[in-house]
KOLVOZA-983040 format. One record per atom (N, C-alpha, C): residue in one letter; x, y, z. Coordinates in steps of 0.05 Angstrom, whole numbers, padded with zeros to 5 digits, always signed. Layout:
BEGIN
AXYZ ...
END
This chain:
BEGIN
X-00825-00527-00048 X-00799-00520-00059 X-00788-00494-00046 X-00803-00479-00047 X-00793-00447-00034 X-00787-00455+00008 X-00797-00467+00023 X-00782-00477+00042 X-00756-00490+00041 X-00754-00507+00015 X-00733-00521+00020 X-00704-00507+00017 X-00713-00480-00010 X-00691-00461-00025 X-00688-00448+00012 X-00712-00430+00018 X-00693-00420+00050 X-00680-00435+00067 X-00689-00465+00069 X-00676-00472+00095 X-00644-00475+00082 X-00639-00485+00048 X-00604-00489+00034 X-00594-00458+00050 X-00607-00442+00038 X-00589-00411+00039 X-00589-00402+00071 X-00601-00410+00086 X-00597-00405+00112 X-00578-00415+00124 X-00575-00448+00117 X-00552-00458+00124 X-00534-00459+00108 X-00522-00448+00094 X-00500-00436+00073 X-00488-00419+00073 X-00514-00392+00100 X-00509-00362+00096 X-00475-00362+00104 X-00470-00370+00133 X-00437-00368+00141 X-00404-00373+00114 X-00415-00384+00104 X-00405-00400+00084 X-00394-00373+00066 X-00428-00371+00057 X-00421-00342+00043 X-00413-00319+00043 X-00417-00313+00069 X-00410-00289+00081 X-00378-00292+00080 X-00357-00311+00076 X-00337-00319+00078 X-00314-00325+00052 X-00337-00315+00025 X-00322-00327+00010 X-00304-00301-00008 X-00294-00320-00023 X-00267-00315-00033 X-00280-00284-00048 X-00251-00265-00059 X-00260-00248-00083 X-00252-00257-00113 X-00269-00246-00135 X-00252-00254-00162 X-00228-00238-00163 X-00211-00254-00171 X-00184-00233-00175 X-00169-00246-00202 X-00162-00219-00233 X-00153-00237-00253 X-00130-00226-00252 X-00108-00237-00231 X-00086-00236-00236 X-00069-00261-00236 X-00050-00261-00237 X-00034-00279-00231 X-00003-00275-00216 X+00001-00292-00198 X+00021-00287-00184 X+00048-00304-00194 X+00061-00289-00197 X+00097-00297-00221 X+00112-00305-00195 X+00136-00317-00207 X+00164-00319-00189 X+00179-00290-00188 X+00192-00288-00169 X+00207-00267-00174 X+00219-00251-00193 X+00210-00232-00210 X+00229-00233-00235 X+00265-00211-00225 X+00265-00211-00208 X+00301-00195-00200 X+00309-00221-00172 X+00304-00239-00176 X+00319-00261-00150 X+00346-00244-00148 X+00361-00241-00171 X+00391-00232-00158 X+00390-00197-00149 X+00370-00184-00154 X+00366-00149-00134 X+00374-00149-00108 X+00397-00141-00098 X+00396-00140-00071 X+00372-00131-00056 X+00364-00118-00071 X+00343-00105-00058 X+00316-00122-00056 X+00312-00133-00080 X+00286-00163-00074 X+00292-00186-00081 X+00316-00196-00072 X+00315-00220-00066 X+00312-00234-00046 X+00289-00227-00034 X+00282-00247-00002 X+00262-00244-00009 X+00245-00233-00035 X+00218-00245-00047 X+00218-00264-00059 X+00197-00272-00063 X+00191-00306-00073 X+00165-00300-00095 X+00146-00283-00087 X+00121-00281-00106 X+00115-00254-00117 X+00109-00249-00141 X+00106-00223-00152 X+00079-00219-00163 X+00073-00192-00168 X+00051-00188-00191 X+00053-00155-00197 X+00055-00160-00230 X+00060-00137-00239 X+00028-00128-00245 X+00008-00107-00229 X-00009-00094-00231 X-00010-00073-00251 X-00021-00079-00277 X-00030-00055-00297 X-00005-00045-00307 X+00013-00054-00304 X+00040-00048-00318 X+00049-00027-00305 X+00051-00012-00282 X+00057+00009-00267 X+00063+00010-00241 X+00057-00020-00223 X+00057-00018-00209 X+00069-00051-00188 X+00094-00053-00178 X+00101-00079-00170 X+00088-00077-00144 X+00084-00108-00138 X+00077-00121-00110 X+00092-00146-00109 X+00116-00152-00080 X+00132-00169-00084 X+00124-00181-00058 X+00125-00202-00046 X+00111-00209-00021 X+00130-00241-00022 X+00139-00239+00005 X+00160-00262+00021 X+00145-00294+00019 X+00158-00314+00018 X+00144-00339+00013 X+00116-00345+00034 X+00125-00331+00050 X+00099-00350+00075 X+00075-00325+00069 X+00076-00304+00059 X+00048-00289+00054 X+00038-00300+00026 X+00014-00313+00045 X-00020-00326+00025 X-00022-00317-00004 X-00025-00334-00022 X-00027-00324-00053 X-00046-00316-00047 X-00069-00322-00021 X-00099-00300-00026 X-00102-00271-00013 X-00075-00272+00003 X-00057-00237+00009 X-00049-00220-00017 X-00037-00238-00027 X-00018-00229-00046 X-00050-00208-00066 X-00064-00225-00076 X-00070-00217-00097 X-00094-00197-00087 X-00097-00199-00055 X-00116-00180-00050 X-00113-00151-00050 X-00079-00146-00052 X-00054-00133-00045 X-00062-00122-00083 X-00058-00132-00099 X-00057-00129-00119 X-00087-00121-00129 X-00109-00138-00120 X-00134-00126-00136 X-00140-00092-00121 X-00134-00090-00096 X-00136-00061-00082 X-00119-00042-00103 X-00096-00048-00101 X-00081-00032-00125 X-00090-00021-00153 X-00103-00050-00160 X-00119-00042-00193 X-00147-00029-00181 X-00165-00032-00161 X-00182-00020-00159 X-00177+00008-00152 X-00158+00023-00145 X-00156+00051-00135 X-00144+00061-00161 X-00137+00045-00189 X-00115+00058-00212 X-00138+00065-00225 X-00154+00038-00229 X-00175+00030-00251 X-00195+00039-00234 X-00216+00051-00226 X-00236+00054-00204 X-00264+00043-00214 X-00262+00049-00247 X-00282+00045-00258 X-00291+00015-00281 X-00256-00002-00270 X-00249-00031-00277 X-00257-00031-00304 X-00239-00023-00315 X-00254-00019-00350 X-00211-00033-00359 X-00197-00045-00343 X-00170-00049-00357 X-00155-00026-00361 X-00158-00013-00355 X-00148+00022-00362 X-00142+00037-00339 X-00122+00044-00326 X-00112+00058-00305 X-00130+00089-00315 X-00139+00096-00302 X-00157+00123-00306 X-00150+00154-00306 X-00114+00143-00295 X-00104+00180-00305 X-00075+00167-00315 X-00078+00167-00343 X-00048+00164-00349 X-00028+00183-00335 X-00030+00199-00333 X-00005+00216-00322 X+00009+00197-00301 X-00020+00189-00280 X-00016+00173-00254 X+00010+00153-00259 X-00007+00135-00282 X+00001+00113-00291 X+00035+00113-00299 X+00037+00137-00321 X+00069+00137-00323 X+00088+00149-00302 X+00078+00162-00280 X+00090+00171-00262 X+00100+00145-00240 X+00079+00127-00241 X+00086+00104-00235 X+00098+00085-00236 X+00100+00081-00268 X+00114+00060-00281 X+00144+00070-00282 X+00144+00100-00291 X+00171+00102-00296 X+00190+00112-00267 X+00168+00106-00237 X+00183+00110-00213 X+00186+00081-00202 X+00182+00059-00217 X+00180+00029-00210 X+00170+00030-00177 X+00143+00040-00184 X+00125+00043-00158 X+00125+00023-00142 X+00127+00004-00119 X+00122-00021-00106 X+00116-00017-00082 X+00101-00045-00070 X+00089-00051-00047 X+00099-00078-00039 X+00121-00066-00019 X+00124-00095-00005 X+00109-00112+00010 X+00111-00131+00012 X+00092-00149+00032 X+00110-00164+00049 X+00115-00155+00070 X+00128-00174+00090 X+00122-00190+00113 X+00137-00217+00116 X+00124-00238+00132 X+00115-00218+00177 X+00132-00202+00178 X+00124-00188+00193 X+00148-00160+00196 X+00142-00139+00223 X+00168-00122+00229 X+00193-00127+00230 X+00201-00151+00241 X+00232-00169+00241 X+00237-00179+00214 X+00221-00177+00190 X+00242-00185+00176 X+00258-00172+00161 X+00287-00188+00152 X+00309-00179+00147 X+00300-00171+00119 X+00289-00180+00102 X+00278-00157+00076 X+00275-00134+00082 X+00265-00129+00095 X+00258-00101+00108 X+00278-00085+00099 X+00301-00086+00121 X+00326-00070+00103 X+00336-00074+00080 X+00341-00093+00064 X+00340-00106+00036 X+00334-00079+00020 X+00302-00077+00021 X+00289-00063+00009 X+00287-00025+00012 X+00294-00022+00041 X+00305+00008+00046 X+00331+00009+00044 X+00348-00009+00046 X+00376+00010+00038 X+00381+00000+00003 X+00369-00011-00003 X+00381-00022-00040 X+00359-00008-00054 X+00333-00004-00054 X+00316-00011-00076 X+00314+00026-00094 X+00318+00019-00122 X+00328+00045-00128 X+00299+00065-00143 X+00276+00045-00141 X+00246+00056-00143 X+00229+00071-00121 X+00210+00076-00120 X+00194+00085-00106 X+00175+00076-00084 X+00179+00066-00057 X+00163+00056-00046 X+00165+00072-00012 X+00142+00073-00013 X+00140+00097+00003 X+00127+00079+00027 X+00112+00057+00034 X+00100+00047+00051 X+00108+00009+00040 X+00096+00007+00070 X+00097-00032+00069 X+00073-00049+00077 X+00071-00068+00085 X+00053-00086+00089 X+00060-00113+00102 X+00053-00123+00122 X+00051-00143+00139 X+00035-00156+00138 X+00044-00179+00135 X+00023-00211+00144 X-00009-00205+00159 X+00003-00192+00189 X-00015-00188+00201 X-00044-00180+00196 X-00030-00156+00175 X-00052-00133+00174 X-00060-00128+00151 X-00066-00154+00137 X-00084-00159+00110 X-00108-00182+00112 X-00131-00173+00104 X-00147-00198+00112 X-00167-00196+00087 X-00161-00201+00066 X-00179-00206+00042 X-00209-00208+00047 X-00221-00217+00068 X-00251-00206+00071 X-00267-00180+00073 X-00247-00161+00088 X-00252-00144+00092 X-00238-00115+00089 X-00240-00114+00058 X-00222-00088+00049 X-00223-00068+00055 X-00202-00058+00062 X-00191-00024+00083 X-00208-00022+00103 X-00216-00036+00113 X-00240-00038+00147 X-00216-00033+00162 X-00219-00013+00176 X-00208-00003+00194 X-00196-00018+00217 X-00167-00035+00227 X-00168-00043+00247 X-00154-00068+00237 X-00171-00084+00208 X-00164-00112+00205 X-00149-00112+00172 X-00158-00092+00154 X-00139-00095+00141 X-00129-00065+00123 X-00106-00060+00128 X-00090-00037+00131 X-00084-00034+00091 X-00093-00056+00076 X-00076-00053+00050 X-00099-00025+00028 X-00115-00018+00038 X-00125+00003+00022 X-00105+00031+00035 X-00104+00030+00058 X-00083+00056+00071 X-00051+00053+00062 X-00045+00028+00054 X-00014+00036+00062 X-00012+00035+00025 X-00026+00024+00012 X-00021+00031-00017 X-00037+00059-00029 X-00057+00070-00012 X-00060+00095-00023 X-00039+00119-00015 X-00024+00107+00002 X-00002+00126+00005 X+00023+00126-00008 X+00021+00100-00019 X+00048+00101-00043 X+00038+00110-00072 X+00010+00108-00073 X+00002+00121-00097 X+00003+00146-00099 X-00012+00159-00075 X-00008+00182-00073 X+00025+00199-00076 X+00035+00194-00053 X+00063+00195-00050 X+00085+00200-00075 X+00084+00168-00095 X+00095+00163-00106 X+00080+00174-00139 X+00058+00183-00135 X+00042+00196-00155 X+00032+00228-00167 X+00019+00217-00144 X+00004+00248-00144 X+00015+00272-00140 X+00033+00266-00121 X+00051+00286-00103 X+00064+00312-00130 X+00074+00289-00149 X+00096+00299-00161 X+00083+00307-00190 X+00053+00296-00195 X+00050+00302-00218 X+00028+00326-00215 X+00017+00333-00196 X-00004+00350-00179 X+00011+00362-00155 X+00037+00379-00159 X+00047+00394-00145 X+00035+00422-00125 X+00022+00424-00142 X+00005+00464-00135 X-00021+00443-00113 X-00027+00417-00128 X-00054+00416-00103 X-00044+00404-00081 X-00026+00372-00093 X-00017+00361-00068 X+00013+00350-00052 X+00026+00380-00062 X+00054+00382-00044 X+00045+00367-00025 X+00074+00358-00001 X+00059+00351+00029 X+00078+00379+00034 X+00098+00395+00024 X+00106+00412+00050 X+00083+00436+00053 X+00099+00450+00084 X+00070+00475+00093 X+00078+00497+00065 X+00048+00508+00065 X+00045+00526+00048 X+00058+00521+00018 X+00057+00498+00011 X+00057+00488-00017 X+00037+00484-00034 X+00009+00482-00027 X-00007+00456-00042 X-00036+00467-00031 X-00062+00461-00046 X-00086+00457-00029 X-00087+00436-00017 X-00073+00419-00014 X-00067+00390+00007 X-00056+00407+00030 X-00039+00420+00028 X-00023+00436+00051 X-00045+00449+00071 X-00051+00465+00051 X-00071+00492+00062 X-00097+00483+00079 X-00105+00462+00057 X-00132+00448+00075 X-00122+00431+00105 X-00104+00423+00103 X-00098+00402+00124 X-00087+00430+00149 X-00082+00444+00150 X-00082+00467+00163 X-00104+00476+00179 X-00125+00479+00165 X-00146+00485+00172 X-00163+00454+00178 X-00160+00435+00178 X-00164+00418+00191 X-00154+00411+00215 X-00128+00418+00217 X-00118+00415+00250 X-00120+00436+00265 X-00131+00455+00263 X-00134+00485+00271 X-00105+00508+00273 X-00088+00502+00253 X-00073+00520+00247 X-00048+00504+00236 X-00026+00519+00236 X-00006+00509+00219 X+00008+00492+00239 X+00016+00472+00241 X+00032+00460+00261 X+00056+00444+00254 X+00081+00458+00246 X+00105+00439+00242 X+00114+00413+00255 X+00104+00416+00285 X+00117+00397+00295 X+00085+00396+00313 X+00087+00362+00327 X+00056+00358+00344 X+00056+00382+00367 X+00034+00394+00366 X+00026+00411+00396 X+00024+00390+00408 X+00023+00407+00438 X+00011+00392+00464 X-00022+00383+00460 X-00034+00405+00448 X-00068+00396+00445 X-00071+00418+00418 X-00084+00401+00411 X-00095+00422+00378 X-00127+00426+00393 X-00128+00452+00380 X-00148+00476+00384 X-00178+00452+00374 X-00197+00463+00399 X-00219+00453+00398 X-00228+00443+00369 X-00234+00465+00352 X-00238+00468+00328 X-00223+00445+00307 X-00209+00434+00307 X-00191+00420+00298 X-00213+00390+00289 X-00209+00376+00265 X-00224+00345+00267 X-00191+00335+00256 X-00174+00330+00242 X-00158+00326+00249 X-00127+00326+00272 X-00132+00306+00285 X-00116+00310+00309 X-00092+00294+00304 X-00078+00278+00294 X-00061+00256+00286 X-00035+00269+00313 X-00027+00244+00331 X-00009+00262+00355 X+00014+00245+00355 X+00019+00220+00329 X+00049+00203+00338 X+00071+00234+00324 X+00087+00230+00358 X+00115+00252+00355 X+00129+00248+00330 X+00125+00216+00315 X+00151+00210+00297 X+00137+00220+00267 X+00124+00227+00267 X+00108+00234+00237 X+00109+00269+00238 X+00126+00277+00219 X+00123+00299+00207 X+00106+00314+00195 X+00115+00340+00189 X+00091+00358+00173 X+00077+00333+00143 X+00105+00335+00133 X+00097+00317+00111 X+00081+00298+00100 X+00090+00270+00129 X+00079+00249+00139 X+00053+00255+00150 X+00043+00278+00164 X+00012+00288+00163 X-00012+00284+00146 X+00007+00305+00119 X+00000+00306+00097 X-00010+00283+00088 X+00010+00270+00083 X+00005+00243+00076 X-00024+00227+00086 X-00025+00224+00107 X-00040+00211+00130 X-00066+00227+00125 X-00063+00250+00119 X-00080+00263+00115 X-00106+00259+00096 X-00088+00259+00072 X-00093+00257+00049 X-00111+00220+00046 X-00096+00217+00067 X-00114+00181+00058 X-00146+00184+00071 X-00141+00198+00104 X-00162+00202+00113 X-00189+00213+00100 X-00172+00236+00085 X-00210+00248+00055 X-00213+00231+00036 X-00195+00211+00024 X-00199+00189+00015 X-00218+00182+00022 X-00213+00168+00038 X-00227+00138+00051 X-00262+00146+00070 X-00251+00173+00073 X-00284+00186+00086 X-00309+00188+00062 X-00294+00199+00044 X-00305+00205+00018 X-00319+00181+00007 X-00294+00151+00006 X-00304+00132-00004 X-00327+00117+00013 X-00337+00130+00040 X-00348+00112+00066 X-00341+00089+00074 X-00308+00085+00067 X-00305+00056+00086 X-00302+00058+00114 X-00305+00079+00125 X-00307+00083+00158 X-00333+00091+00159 X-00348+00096+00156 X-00374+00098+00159 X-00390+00071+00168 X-00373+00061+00198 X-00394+00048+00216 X-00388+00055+00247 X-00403+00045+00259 X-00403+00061+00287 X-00369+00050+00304 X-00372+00031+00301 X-00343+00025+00317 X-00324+00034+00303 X-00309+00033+00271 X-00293+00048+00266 X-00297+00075+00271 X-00316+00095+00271 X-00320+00116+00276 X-00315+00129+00306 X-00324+00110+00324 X-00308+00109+00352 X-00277+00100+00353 X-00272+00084+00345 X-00232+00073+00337 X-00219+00100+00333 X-00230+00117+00315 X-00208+00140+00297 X-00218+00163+00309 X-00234+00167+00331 X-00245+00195+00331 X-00222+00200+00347 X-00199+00192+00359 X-00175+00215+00373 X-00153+00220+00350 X-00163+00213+00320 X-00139+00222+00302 X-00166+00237+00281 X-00188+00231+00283 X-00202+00239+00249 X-00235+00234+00259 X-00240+00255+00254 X-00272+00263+00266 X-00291+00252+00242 X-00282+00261+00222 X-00302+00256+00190 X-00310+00233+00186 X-00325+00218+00193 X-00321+00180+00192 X-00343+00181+00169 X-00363+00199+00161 X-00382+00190+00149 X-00378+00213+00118 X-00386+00198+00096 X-00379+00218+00071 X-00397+00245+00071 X-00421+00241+00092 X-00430+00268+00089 X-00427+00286+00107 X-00408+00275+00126 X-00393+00296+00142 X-00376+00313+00134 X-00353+00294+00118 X-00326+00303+00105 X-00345+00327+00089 X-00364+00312+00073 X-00374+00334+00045 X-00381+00368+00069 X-00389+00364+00084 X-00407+00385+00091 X-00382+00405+00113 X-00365+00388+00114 X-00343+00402+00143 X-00314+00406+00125 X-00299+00390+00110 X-00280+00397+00101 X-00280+00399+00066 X-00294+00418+00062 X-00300+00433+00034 X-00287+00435+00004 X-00260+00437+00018 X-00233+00439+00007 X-00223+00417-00005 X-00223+00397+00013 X-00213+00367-00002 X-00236+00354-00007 X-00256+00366-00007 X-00284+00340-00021 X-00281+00348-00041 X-00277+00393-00050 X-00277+00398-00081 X-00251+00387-00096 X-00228+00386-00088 X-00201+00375-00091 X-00216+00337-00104 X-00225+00319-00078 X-00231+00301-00092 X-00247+00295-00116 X-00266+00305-00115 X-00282+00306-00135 X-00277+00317-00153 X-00260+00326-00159 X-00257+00348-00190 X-00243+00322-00205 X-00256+00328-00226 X-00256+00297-00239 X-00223+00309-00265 X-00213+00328-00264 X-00192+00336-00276 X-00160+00314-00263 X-00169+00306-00236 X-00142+00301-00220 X-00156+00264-00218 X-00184+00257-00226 X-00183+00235-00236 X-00179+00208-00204 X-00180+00221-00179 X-00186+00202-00158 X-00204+00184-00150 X-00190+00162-00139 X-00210+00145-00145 X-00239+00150-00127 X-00264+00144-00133 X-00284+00153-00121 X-00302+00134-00107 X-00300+00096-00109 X-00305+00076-00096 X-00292+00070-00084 X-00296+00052-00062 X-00279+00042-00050 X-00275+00017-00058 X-00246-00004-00059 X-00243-00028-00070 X-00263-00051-00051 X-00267-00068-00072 X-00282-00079-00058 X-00260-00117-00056 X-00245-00114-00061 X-00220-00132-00063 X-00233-00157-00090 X-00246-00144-00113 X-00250-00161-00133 X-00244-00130-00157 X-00221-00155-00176 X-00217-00142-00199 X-00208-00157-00214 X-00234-00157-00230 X-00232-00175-00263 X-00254-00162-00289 X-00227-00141-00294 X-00252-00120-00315 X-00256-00136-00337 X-00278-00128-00351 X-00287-00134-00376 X-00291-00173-00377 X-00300-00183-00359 X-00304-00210-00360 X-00327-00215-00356 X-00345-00238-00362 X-00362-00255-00361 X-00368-00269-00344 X-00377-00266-00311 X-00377-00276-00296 X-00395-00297-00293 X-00390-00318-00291 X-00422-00337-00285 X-00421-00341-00258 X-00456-00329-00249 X-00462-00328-00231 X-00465-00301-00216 X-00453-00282-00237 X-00463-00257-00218 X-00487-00252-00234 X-00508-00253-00219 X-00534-00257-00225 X-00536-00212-00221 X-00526-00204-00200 X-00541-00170-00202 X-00513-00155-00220 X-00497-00167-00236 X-00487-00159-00250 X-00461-00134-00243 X-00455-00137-00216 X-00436-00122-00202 X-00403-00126-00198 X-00401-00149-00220 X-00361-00156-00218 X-00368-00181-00212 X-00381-00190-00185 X-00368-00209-00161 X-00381-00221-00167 X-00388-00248-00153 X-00404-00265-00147 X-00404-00272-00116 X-00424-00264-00101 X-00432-00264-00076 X-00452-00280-00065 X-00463-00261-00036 X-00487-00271-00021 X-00509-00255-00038 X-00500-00229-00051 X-00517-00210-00067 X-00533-00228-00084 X-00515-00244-00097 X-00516-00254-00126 X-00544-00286-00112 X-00539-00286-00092 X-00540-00318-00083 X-00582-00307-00085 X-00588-00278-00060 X-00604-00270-00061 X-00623-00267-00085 X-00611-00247-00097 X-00627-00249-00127 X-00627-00265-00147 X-00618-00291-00140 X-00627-00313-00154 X-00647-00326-00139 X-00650-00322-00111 X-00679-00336-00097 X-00698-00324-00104 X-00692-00291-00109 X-00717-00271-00108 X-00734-00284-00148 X-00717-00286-00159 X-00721-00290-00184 X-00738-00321-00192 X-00724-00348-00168 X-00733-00372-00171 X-00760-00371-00161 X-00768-00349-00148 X-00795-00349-00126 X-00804-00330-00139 X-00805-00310-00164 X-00822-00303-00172 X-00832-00314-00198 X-00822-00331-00201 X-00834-00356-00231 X-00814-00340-00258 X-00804-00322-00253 X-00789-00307-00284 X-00771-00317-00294 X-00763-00320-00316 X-00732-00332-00323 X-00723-00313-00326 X-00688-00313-00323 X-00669-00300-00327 X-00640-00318-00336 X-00630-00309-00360 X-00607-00321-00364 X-00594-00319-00351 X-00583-00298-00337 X-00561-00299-00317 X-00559-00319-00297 X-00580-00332-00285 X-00586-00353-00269 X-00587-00376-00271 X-00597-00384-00308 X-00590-00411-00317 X-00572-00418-00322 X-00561-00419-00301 X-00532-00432-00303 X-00523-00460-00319 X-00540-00483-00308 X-00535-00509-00322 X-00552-00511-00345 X-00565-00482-00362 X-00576-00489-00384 X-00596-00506-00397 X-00607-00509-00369 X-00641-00535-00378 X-00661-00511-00393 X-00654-00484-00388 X-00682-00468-00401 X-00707-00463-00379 X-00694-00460-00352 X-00721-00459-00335 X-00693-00449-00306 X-00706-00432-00291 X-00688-00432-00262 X-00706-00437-00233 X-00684-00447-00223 X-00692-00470-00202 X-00667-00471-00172 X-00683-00486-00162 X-00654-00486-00144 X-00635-00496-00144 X-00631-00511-00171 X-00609-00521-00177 X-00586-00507-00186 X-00595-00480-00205 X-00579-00468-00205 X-00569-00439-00182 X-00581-00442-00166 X-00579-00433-00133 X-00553-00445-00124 X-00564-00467-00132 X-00533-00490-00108 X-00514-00482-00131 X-00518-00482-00152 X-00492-00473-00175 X-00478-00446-00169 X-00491-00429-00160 X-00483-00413-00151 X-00458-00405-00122 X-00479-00424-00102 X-00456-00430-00081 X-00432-00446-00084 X-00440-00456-00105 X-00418-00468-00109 X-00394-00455-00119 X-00398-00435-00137 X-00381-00421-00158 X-00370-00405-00129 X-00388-00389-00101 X-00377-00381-00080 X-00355-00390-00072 X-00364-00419-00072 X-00340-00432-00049 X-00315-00440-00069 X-00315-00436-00092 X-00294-00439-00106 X-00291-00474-00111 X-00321-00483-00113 X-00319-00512-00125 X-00327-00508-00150 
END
């Protein structure tokens, strides 16, 4: 029996490595068709009551909602249904926060949405550069960066003024990002000072827009989603910190800034599944999802003779490889 359970999961492994995330949302029709401003959307989802995502007919309901579970995972961090800093939350809701999703750069929404839309949206999103397998990975999918900057932006900015102004000499966002580029720099130098791990050099981005950029970078170091060797080579001519115990040990300032649990940031990184407070069958290590994780420690469990409810899936009172295959199955969304 135990040959037969490796040779299923060996030939399955690709399968799994591939599958879908849980996501409990649901994606609506447009609710403003007549908005000048979004009506060349087709699909919506109102995230946690604070936060719109409107996305053009030809972007994937499995874009859309990956777009949306990233959102609830950076509100909610600790997926309990509960956005984790109300302040965040009403600063949100009452700036009708949103994340467009557009079919690419040419389209005519685009303007739609910058010259009409009378809320808050500070960044966008393309077809291209969303890929539901692999959340905020550096390179393939851009939706943990371009929505922590409308949260931020459209959040933080204004309700956490003294820490995270973006103008110079406003904010400990200011001050630190200073001393990350090796001095004050209004406009790009020719070369920032040796000393420098922030280097960011597009001419069209401002002090502000720095800030901004900035601010995602201690994010995302903090959370280790660049913490692998090739993204870490990709970003080293804009952001030296690739690993969380670099950031902790080199830029002092915004690790104590993140971590102060008063300002309530998020401290995981999304893992593009969000379905708080539910009953998953089949997550066997009891982590949200149902995975290759889950697939593992149901072999480890069938091969050590123990029962576990979590695993009896079809309820005979004994676990087996039957409920193994139940499991891949629940993966592949049969």
């Amino acid at each position: 029996m135990i040959q037969y359970i490796i040779i299923y999961f060996i030939a399955l492994l690709p399968v799994l490595l591939q599958a879908e995330n849980e996501v409990c949302f649901e994606i609506e029709s447009n609710p403003n068709p007549f908005d000048p401003a979004l009506n060349s959307f087709s699909k919506y989802v109102n995230v946690l009551d604070c936060f719109h995502i409107y996305a053009e007919s030809s972007i994937s309901d499995a874009k859309v909602l990956h777009a949306a579970s990233v959102v609830a995972e950076l509100l909610d961090n600790n997926e309990d249904g509960i956005v984790d800093d109300p302040l965040l939350e009403a600063e949100l809701h009452n700036g009708d926060a949103m994340m467009p999703i557009f079919s690419s750069e040419w389209s005519p929404a685009m303007d739609d949405v910058w010259d009409y839309y009378d809320g808050c949206v500070s960044a966008a999103l393309f077809n291209n550069e969303i890929d539901p397998s692999q959340p905020g990975h550096w390179g393939d999918d851009a939706s943990v960066e371009e929505i922590l900057h409308t949260i931020n932006h459209c959040g933080h900015v204004s309700i956490y003024p003294a820490i995270f102004s973006l103008w110079p000499n406003s904010s400990l966002l200011s001050d630190a990002m200073d001393i990350a580029r090796g001095g004050q720099f209004i406009n790009i130098p020719n070369q920032y000072p040796e000393e420098a791990w922030y280097h960011y050099d597009d001419w069209t981005c401002d002090y502000e827009c720095m800030a901004i950029e900035y601010l995602y970078w201690c994010i995302v170091s903090h959370m280790g989603i660049l913490d692998d060797t090739q993204t870490c080579n990709g970003i080293d001519n804009e952001w030296e910190l690739c690993t969380p115990e670099l950031f902790e040990s080199t830029d002092v300032s915004m690790y104590a800034v993140l971590t102060d649990p008063q300002y309530k940031l998020p401290q995981l990184a999304p893992d593009g599944s969000y379905c708080p407070n539910a009953e998953i069958a089949g997550d066997v290590n009891g982590d949200g999802v149902v995975n290759i994780l889950d697939v593992v420690a149901a072999v480890n469990i069938v091969l050590s003779g123990e029962y576990q409810t979590s695993v009896d899936l079809n309820e005979d009172e004994s676990v087996d490889i039957l409920d193994v295959i139940l499991i891949v199955l629940i993966i592949q969304g049969e």
